[in-house]
C-alpha positions in Angstrom: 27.6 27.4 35.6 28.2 25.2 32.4 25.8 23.0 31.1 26.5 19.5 31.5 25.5 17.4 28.5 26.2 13.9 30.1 23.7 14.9 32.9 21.4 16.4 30.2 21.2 13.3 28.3 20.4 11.1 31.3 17.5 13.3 32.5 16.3 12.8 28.8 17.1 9.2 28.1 13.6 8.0 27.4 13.2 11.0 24.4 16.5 10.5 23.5 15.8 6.4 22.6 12.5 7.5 21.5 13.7 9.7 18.9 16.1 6.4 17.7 13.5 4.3 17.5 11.8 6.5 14.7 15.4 7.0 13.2 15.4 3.3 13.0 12.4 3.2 11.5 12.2 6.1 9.4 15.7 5.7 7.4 16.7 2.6 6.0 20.2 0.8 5.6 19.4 -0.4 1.8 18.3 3.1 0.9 21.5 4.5 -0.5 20.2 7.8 0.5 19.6 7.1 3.9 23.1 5.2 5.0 24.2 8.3 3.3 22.9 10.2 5.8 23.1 8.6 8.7 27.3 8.1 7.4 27.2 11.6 7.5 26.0 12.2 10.7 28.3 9.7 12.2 31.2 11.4 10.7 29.7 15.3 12.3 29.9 13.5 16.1 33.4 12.0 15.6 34.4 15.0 14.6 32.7 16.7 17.5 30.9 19.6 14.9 27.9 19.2 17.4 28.2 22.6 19.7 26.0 22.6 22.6 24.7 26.1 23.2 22.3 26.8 25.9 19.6 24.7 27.8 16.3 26.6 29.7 15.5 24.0 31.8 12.1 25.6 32.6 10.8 25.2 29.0 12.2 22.2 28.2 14.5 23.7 25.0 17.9 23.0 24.2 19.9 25.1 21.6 22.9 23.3 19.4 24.7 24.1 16.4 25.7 21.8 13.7 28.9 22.8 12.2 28.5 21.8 8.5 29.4 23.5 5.0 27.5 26.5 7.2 26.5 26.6 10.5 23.3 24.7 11.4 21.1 25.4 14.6 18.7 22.6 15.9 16.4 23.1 18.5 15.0 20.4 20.9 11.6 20.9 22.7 11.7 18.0 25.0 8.3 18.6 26.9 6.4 18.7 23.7 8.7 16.1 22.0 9.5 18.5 19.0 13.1 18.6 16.8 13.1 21.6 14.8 16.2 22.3 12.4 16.8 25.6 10.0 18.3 23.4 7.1 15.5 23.2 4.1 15.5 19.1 4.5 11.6 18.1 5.4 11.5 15.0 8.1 15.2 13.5 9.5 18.2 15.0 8.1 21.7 14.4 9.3 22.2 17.3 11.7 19.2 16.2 13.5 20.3 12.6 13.7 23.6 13.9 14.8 22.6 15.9 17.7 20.1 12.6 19.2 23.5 10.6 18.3 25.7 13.4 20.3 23.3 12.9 23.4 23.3 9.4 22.9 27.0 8.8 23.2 26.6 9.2 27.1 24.0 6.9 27.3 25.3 3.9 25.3 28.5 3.4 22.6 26.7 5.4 19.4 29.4 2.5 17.4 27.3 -0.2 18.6 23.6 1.1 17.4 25.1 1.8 13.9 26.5 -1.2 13.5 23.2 -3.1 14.7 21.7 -0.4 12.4 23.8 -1.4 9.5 23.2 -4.9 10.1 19.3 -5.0 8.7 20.7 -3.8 5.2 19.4 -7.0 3.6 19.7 -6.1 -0.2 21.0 -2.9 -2.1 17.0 -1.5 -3.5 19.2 0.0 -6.5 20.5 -3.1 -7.3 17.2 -4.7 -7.3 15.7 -1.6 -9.2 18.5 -1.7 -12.1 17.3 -4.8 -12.8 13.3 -4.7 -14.0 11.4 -7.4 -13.3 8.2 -8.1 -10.9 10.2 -9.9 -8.7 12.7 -7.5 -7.9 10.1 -5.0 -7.2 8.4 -7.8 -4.9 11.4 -8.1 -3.2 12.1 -3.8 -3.0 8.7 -3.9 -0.9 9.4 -6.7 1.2 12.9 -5.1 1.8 11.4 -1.6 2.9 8.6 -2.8 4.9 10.5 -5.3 6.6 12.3 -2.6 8.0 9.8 -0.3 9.0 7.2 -3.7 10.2 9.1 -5.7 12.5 7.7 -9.3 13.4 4.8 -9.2 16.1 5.2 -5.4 17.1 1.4 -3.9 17.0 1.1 -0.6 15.3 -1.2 2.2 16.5 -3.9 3.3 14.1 -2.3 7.0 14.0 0.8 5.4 12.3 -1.1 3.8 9.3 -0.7 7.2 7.0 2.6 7.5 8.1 4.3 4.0 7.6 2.9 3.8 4.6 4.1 7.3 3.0 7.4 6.3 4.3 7.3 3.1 2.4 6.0 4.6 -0.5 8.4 7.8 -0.2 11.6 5.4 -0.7 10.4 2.9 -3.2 9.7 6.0 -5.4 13.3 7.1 -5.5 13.8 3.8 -7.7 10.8 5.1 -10.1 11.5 4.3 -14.0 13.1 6.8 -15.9 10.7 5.8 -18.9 7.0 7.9 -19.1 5.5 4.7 -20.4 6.9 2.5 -16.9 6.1 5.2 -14.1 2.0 4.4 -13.8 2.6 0.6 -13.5 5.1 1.1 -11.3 3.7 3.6 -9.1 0.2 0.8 -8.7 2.4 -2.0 -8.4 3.8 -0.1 -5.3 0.8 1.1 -4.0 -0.5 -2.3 -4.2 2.0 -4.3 -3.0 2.8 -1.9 0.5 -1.0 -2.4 1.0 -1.3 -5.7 1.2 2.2 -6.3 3.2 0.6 -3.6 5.5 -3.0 -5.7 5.5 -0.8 -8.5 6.4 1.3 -6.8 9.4 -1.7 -5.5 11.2 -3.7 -9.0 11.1 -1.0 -11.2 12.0 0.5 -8.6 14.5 -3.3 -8.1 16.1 -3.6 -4.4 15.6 -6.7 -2.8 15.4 -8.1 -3.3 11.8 -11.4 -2.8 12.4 -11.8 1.0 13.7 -13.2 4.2 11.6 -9.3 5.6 10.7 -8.2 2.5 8.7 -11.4 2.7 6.6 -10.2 6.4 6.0 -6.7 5.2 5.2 -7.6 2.7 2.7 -10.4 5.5 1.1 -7.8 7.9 0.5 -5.5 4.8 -1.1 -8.5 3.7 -3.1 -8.8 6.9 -4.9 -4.9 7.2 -5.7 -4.8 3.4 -7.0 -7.8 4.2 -8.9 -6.4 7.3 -10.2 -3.4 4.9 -11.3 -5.4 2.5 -12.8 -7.9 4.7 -15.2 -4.1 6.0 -16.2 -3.4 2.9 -17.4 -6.4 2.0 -18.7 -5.7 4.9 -21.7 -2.4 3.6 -22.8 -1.5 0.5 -24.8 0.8 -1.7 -23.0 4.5 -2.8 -23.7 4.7 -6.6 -23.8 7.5 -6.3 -21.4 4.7 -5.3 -19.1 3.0 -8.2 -18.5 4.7 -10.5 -16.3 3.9 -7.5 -14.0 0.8 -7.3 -14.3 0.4 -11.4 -13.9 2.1 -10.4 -10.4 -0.6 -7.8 -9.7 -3.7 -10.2 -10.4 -1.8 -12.5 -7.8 -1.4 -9.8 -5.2 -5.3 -8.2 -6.0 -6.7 -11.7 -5.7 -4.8 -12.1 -2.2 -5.9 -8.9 -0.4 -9.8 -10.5 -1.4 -8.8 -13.6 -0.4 -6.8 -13.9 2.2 -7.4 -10.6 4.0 -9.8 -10.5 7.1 -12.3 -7.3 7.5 -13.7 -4.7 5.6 -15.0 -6.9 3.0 -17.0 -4.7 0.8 -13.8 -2.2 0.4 -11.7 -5.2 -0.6 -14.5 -6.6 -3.2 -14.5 -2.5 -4.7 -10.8 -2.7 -5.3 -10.9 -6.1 -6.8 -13.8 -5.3 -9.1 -12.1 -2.1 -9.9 -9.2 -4.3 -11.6 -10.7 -6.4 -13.2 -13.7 -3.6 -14.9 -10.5 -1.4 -15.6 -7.2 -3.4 -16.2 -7.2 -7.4 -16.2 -9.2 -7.2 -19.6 -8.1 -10.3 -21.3 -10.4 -13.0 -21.5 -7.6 -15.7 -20.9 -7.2 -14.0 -18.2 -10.4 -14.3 -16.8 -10.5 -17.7 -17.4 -7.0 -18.6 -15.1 -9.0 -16.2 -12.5 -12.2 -18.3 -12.6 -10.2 -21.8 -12.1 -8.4 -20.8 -9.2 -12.0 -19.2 -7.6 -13.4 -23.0 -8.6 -10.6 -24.6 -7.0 -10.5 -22.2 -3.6 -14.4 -23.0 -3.4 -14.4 -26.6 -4.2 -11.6 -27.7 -1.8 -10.9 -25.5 0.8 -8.8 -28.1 2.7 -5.9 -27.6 0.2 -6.4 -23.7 0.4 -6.2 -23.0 4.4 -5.2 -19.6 4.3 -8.5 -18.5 2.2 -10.6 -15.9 4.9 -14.3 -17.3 5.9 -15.5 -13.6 5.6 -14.7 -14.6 1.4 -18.3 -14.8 -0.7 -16.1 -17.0 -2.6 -19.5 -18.2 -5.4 -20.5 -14.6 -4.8 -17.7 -13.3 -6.5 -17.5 -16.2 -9.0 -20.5 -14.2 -10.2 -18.4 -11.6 -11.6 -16.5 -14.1 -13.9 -19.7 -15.6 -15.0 -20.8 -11.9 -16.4 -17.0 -11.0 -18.1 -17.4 -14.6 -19.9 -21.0 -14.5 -20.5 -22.1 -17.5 -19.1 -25.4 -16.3 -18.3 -26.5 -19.9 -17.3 -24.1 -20.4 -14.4 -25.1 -16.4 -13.2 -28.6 -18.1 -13.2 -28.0 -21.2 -11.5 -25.6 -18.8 -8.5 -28.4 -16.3 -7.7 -30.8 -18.9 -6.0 -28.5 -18.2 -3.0 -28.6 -14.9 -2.8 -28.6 -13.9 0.7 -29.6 -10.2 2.0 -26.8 -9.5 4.0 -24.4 -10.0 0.9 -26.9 -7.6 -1.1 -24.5 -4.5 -1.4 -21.9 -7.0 -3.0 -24.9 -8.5 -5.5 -25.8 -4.6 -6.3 -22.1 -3.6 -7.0 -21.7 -6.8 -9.8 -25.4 -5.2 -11.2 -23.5 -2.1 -11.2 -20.8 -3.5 -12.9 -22.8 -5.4 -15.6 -24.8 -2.4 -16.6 -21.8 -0.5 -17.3 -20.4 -2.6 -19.5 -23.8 -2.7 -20.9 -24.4 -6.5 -20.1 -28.1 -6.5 -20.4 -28.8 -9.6 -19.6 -26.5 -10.2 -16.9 -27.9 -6.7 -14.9 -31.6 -7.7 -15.2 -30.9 -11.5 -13.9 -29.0 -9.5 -11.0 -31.4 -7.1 -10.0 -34.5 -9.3 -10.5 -32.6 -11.6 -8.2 -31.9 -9.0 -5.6 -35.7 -7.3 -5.6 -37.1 -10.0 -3.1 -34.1 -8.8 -0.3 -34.8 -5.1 -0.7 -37.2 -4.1 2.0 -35.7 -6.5 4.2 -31.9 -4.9 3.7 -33.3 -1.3 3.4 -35.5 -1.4 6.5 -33.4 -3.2 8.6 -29.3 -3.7 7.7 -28.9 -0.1 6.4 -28.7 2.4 8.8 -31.3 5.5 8.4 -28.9 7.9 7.2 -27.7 5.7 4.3 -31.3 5.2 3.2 -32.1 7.7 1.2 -29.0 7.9 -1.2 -28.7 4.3 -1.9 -32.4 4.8 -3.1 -31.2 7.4 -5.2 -28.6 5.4 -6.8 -30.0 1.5 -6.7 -33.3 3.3 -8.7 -31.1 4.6 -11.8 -30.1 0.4 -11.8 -33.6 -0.7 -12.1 -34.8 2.3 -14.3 -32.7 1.1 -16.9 -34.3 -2.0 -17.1 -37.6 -3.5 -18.1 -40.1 -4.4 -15.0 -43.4 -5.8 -14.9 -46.2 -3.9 -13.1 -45.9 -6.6 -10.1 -42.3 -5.7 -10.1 -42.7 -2.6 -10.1 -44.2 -2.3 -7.0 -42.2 -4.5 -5.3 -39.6 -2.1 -6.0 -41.2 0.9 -4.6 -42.9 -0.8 -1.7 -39.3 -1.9 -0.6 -37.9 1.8 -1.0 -40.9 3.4 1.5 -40.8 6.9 2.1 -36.9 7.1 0.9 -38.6 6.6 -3.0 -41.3 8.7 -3.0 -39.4 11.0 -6.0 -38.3 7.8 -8.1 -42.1 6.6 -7.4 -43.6 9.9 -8.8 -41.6 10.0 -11.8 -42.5 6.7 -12.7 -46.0 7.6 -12.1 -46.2 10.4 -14.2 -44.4 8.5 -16.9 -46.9 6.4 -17.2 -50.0 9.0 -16.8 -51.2 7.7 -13.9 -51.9 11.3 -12.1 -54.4 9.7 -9.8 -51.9 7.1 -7.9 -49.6 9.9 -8.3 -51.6 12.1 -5.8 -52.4 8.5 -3.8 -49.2 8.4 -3.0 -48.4 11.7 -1.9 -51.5 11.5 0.7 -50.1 8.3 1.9 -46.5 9.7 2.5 -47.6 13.7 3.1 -44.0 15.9 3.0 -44.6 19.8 2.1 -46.3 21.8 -1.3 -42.6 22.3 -2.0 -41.7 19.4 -2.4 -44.7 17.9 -4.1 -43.2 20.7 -6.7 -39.8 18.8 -6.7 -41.9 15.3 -7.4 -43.7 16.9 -10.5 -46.5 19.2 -9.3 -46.6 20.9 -12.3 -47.1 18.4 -14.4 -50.1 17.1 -12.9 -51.6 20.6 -12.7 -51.2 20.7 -16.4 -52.7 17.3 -17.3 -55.2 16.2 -14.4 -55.5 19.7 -12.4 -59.1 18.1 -10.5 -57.2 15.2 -9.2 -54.3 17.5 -6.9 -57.7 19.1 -5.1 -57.5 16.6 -2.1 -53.6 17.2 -1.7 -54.3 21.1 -1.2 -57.3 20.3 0.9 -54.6 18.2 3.0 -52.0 20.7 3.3 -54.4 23.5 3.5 -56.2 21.8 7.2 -52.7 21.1 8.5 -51.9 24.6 8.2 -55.0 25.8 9.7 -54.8 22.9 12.9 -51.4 24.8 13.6 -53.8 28.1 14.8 -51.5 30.6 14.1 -52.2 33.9 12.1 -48.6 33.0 10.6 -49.8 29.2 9.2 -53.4 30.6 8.1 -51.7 33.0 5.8 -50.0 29.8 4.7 -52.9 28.3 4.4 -55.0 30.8 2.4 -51.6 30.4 -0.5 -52.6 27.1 -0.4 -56.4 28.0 -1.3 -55.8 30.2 -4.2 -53.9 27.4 -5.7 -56.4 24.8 -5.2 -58.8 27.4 -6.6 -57.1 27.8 -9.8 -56.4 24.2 -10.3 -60.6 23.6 -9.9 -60.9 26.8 -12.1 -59.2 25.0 -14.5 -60.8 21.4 -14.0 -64.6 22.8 -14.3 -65.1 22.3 -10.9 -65.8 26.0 -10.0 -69.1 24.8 -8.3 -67.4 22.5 -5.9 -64.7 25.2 -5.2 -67.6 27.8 -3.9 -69.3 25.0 -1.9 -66.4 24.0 -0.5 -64.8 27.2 0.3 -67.9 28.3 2.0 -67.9 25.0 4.1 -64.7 25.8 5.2 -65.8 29.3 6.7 -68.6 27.8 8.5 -66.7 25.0 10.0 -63.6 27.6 11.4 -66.0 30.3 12.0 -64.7 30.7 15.4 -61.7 31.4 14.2 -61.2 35.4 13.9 -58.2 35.6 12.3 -58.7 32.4 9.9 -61.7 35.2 8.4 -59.8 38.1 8.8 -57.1 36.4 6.1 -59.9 34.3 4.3 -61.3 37.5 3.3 -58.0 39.3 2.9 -57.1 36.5 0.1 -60.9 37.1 -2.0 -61.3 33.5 -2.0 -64.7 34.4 -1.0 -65.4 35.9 -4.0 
């Protein structure tokens, strides 16, 4: 029995309109490329090069053959929605859109969709390309994602990645020819589809606020940031900057008028202006039109209330030095806007602003236990610690301060606490502190162990007395042995204070107390610390 295409194609017809949806999609009139292709694959069903082979209904797989320059087999899985072709072309290429057009022809006139196709070529992307200026490639973006973004449809969260490449994946075809143009244009790009992408999914109500679109913008961070140090080591063509003028205005509108994810929008903003918007003029246009979004919001309706609009004004006051106005701006620091206050101190003390990181994190010291202990969740703790105490290490605090600072970091600073400590010779508060927040001998070794053996070996005797009695409470022949290493070392660290006296009393005190405790002696004497 023959196969019967027309009845083939109506079983299918949902996969079949599926599959020309994400042609639609995926290929674009204005590419030339593309309406190459899709010309091409027009011409292949007129001319009836589409062969139907054989169809095993009980798997789902249909065999064709494209008759091209050679002979082309495609293969359609319809239960698992897969279109496989033997050509070397990676994603659509013409004898796959030639076979879904084949199929289609029984559904609907094939004519029809590629004129509707044809009709969303709006402008020719090469044409726009030959001619270099920021508008143009403005106008390349709005073009392509037009296309692939259409008004009001919602976008799964799965798609982000893939719209995107797409975008990205046609708009580099049009790359400079020039070294010197490719970096700028490759950020402009990256850029530009993020924010019309920011823009679809608020306006269209997709989900923006789910764990895969922080992902998706990560894994954009890092290539925009890879762009941007690129530029950053080259001197720039004059020609250039109308270009990046355009950039400031699209970086300052993914802050501004974005919604969600704040603190990812503030890293790429700061990441622009620490790395490429360097000019002090600059700046200054930047810090009017903060001023004028913050002092009359009525004019400015499309500014997002999530915006720390004098919170970022902060930066501006540290690139200009107007350490007055950073002054006057901190009395309303709030905790829940601390991360944002810590990456400006960041910022300042790498471009060794002094003054500006030590009015920052004096500022921000009051709000650290409270955003510590109770916005940060536990796992985050201990490496913001880590990396918030190399900020305040570099500058000068009183003694007051100082324990501030520690008392806010808890537990979570007990390392950045004994380093400080032993900095300053205080071996004493050193082992005070070690009681008070009790962790393991190894680790005490981590905090600087060592170092108070060597200076103040009599004031570490309570901290082995410690460990030693938890050991021994754990009344196992395993923990005494553990417990007896302990001993010898707190016997050679009163050996070496003078305290030898104390160490015999003591050690004897402990045998009378535990004497119950046969295997405690058995080990007690198998360690001579009897002797």
């Amino acid at each position: 029995m023959g196969l019967s295409v027309s009845s083939l194609a109506h079983d299918h017809e949902h996969f079949i309109k599926q599959q020309l949806e994400q042609i639609e999609r995926g290929l674009h009139p204005s590419v030339t490329e593309d309406e190459e292709l899709v010309r091409r694959a027009l011409f292949a069903v007129r001319n009836k090069s589409v062969v139907f082979g054989r169809y095993i209904a009980t798997n789902g797989v249909l065999y064709t053959t494209v008759q091209d320059v050679r002979p082309t087999e495609v293969v359609f899985h319809f239960h698992s929605n897969i279109i496989v072709c033997n050509c070397p072309q990676d994603g659509w290429c013409r004898h796959k859109v030639s076979v879904i057009l084949s199929l289609y022809q029984y559904l609907e006139s094939v004519q029809d969709w590629a004129a509707k196709w044809r009709s969303k070529k709006g402008v020719n992307l090469h044409l726009l390309a030959s001619e270099r200026t920021p508008e143009n490639w403005l106008a390349m973006v709005n073009e392509v994602m037009s296309h692939l973004l259409p008004v009001g449809r919602q976008m799964d969260h799965y798609l982000f990645s893939t719209i995107y490449e797409n975008a990205y994946t046609k708009l580099r075809k049009h790359l400079p020819f020039e070294r010197e143009w490719q970096p700028l244009y490759n950020l402009f790009m990256e850029i530009a589809i993020l924010n019309k992408l920011w823009q679809h999914l608020f306006q269209s109500e997709s989900a923006l606020k789910n764990d895969y679109f922080e992902y998706f913008f990560d894994r954009r961070f890092e290539t925009i940031q890879n762009y941007v140090y690129e530029i950053a080591g080259k001197s720039r063509l004059f020609a250039t900057d109308p270009f990046f003028d355009v950039l400031q205005e699209i970086v300052r509108e993914l802050l501004v008028e974005r919604k969600f994810h704040i603190s990812r929008r503030l890293n790429l903003y700061l990441l622009f202006w620490d790395t490429i918007f360097i000019e002090k003029r600059r700046a200054e246009d930047e810090q009017t039109i903060l001023l004028e979004y913050m002092n009359k919001p009525e004019d400015h309706p499309n500014v997002s209330e999530d915006v720390p609009i004098s919170t970022v004004l902060n930066l501006f006051y540290i690139l200009l030095k107007q350490y007055d106005k950073l002054k006057a701006n901190l009395h309303s620091i709030g905790t829940a806007q601390l991360e944002v206050y810590l990456g400006l101190a960041k910022f300042a003390s790498s471009r060794n602003e002094e003054v500006a990181s030590d009015l920052l994190l004096k500022a921000i010291l009051p709000h650290l236990d409270t955003f510590i202990n109770h916005h940060l969740q536990p796992s985050r703790r201990q490496a913001f610690v880590r990396r918030i105490h190399l900020l305040y290490d570099a500058i000068e605090l009183s003694e007051q301060e100082e324990l501030l600072l520690y008392s806010s970091f808890g537990v979570h600073g007990v390392q950045p606490y004994s380093n400080s400590l032993l900095k300053a010779e205080r071996y004493e508060e050193w082992v005070a502190l070690h009681l008070l927040f009790p962790s393991s001998i190894s680790y005490l070794e981590t905090c600087g162990l060592k170092e108070v053996l060597d200076h103040d070996p009599g004031a570490t005797l309570p901290l082995y007395h410690y460990y030693a009695l938890e050991e021994v409470n754990q009344k196992s022949r395993m923990n005494y042995k553990q417990a007896v290493r302990i001993w010898k070392m707190m016997k050679s660290a009163a050996k070496k204070s003078g305290k030898t006296n104390f160490w015999v009393d003591y050690i004897q005190t402990v045998r009378n107390q535990y004497k119950r405790l046969r295997a405690l002696q058995e080990e007690l004497e198998k360690g001579n610390l009897l002797a």
